[in-house]
N, C-alpha and C positions, 0 to 999 in steps of 0.2 A: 725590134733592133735595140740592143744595150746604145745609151749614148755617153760620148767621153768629155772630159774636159780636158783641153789641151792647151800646158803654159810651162814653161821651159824645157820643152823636151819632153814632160812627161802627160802621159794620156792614162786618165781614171776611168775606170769604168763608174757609170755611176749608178746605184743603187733604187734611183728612185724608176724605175723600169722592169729592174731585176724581178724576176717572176717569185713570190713565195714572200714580197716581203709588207707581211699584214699588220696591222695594226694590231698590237698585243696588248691588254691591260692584266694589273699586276697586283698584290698582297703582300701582311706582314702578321705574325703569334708568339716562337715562342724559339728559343738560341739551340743551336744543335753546330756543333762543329764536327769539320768533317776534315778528315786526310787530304791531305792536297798531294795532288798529280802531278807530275812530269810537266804537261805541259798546262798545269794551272787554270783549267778551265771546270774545274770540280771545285764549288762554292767553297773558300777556306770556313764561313759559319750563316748560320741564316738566322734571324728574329723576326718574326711575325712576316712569312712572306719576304721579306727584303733579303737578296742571298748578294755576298758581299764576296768577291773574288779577288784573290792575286793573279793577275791577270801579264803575264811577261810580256804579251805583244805591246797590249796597251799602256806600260809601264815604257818600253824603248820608244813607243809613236811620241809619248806625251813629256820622258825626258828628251826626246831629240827636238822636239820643239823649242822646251825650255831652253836647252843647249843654245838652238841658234839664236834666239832670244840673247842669252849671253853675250854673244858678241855683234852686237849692236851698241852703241853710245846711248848711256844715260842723257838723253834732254830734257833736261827743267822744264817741265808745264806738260810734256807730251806723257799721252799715258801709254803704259806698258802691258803687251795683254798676256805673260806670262809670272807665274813668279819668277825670283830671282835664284842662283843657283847660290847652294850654302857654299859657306867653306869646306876647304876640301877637295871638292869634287873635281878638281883636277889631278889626276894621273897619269903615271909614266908609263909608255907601253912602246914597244918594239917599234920603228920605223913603219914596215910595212902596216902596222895594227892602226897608225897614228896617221896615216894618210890616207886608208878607206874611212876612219871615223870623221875626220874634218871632210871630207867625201859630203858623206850624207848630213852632216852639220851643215854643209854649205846649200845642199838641193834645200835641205828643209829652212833654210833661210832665204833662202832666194825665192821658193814657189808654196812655200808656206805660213812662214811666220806672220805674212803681213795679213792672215787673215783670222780671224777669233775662231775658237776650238768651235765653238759655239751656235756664232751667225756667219762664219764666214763661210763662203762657198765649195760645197765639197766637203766638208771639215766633218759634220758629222757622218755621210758616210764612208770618210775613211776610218772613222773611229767605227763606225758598227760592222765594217768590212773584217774588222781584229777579234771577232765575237767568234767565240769554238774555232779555233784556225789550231790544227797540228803543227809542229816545227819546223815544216818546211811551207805551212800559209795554204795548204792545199784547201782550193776553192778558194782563196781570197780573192772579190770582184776586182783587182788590179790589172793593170797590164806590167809582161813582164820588167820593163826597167823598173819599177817601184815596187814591186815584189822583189826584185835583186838588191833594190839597195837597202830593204827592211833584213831580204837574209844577210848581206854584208856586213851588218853591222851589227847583228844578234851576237855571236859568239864575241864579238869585244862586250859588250854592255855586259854578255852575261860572267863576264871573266872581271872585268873590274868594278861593275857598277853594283848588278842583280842581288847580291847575295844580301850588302849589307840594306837595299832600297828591300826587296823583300823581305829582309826578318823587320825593319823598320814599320812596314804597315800594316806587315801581318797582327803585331804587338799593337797598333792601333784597333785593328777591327777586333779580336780577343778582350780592349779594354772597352770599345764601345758597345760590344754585343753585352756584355757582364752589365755596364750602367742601364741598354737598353731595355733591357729581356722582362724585368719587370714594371715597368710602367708603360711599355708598347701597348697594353688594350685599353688603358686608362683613354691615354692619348688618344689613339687611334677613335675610339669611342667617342673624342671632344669635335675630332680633326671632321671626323665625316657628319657628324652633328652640324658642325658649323659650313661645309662645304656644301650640304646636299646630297652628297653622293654616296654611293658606298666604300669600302676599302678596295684595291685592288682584290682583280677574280684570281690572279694568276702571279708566280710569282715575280719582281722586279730586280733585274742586275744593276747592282752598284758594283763598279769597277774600283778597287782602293787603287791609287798609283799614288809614287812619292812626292813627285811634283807634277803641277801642270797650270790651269789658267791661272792668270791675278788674281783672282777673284776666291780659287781652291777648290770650287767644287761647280759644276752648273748639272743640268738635264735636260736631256732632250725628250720629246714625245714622239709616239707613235712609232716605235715602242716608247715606251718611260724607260729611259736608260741613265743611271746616273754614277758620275765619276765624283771620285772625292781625293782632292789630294791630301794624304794624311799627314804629311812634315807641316802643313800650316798650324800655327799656332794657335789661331781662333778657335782652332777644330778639337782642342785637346778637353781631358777630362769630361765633366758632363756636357761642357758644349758639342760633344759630339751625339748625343742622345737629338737635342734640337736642330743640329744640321742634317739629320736623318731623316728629321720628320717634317723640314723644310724642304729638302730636296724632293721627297714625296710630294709633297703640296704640289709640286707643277705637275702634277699626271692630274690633280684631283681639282683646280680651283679654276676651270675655268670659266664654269660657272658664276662665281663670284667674282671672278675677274671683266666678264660680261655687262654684272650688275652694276659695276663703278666705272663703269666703262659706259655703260648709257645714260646714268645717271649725269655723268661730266658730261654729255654732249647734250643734251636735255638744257643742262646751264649755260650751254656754250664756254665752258672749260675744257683744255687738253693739258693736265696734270701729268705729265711724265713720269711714268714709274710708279707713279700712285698705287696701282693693284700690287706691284712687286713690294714696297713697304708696308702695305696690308695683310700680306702671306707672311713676312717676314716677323710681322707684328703678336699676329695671331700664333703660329708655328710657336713662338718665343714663349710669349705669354703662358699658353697653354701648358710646356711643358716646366715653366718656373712655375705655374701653379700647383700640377702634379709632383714636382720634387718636394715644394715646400709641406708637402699632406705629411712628409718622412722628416722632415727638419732640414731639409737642406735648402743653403740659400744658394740659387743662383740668379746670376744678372745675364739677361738676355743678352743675343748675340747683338741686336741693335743696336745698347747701350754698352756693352764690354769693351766693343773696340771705336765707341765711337761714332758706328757707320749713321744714327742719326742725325747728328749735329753736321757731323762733317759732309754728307752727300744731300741729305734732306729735311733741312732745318724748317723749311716752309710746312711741311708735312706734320711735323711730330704734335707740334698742339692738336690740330684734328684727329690726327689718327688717334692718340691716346683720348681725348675725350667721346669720339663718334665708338671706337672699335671694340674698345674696352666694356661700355655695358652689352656690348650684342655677346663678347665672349663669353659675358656672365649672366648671358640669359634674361638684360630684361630690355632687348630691345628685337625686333625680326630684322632680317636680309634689309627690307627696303627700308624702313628706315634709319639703321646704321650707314647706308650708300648717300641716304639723301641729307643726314644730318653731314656727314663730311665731305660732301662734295660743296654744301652751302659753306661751310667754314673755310674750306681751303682760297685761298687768297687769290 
């Protein structure tokens, strides 16, 4: 028996029962673009394995989210789990257009916003419920009212929103597939050297959408599914080459996310977040050191916007001293986990 979740009315089917749905691992080589479809479920380009879609469903899920997001009140101190909508993006549309869209602005705020794309419940298999779905969702695990209000509200988005939110991310995944394409085996080379593991067997969907979490981009396992929203800034130019190969990192590290993870409890330390500023560390590193073999400088995403000082200040002395000789080879797995797990405070 399928089981549902049931919270204002509406009932999800939920995914994790659904017969057929296995655990897929994934790969990355070499950019090949391709014609995009009608209904956008034909990779717009691929690099080593990573096949990178405009994807319309998941484009409407992940603006309607942000939407409702919108209209909620800025609170000082509380955090926000979508980005913010740009300017703009309000439009005039018909009476009738303007009252089924606030429609589903309002379901998706009332029985969805308050949960993360991410961790919150259901969340990700509505998002992989939008995987290969034809224009009218046939076979989406939904129950009808949420299948209606996704088709309700399709022909508005795709009338005011789609067109310029599409040509906008498609011109991202065209610039980061061009930066990606040749330093993918360098990388990828460093990435499973350093992980353990090997590369994805098979290949991995990155979903672009224009907007979506706070955060711009996350993944989920089992599959490795990863969204990337590409209007974020952090994401632009060659930071897009390392949020590629960061997003990747969560199919491949868990492993090493194990090994810092027993190591703190060993010392009777619970460092929070610890393995995620070590992916983030490594992922960076790696491909600032691959750019710079061609002259290019770049500054990781850690330090570009900040995110170490600002989220994990107690971290950055160890990480940079413990992570850095393992990246360059002159330290092994254990004792990189065990020099900064001793440092961390």
């Amino acid at each position: 028996m399928a089981s549902f979740l049931e919270k204002g009315g509406l009932k999800i089917l939920s995914l994790s029962r659904m017969p057929g749905m296995k655990r897929v691992t994934t790969a990355l080589v070499v950019m090949t673009l391709f014609a995009a479809s009608a209904a956008a479920e034909t990779p717009v380009a691929e690099v080593s394995q990573l096949q990178l879609y405009s994807s319309f469903w998941q484009n409407l899920h992940h603006f309607l989210y942000v939407s409702a997001w919108a209209t909620r009140p800025v609170v000082p101190g509380q955090a926000r789990l979508a980005m913010p909508l740009p300017p703009g993006s309000d439009v005039s549309m018909a009476p009738d257009e303007k009252a089924t869209w606030d429609h589903a602005v309002t379901v998706y705020e009332r029985d969805f916003a308050s949960r993360d794309l991410l961790f919150g419940q259901r969340m990700t298999m509505i998002k992989l419920g939008l995987v290969d779905r034809d224009d009218k969702l046939t076979g989406a695990p939904y129950d009808d009212e949420l299948k209606t209000l996704l088709l309700s509200a399709a022909p508005i988005y795709r009338k005011y929103w789609w067109p310029a939110h599409g040509a906008g991310h498609r011109a991202w995944i065209e610039d980061a597939v061009r930066r990606t394409t040749k330093y993918a085996p360098a990388i990828i080379a460093r990435l499973t050297t350093l992980y353990g593991v090997p590369w994805f067997g098979r290949p991995v969907r990155v979903d672009v959408v224009r907007f979506g979490k706070s955060q711009g981009a996350y993944t989920s396992n089992n599959p490795t599914h990863i969204v990337v929203a590409s209007s974020d800034p952090g994401y632009a130019q060659w930071s897009s080459v390392e949020m590629l190969f960061h997003e990747s990192s969560h199919g491949l590290f868990r492993k090493t996310q194990l090994a810092i993870e027993d190591a703190a409890n060993r010392a009777g330390k619970m460092p929070r977040d610890l393995w995620h500023v070590v992916l983030f560390y490594i992922a960076g590193e790696v491909t600032r050191q691959e750019l710079a073999k061609d002259g290019v400088e770049y500054k990781p995403y850690l330090y570009a916007i900040g995110l170490f000082d600002r989220a994990w200040p107690r971290f950055r002395s160890p990480v940079e001293t413990s992570v850095q000789p393992y990246i360059d080879g002159k330290a092994t797995l254990e004792q990189m986990v065990t020099s900064l797990v001793t440092a961390i405070p």
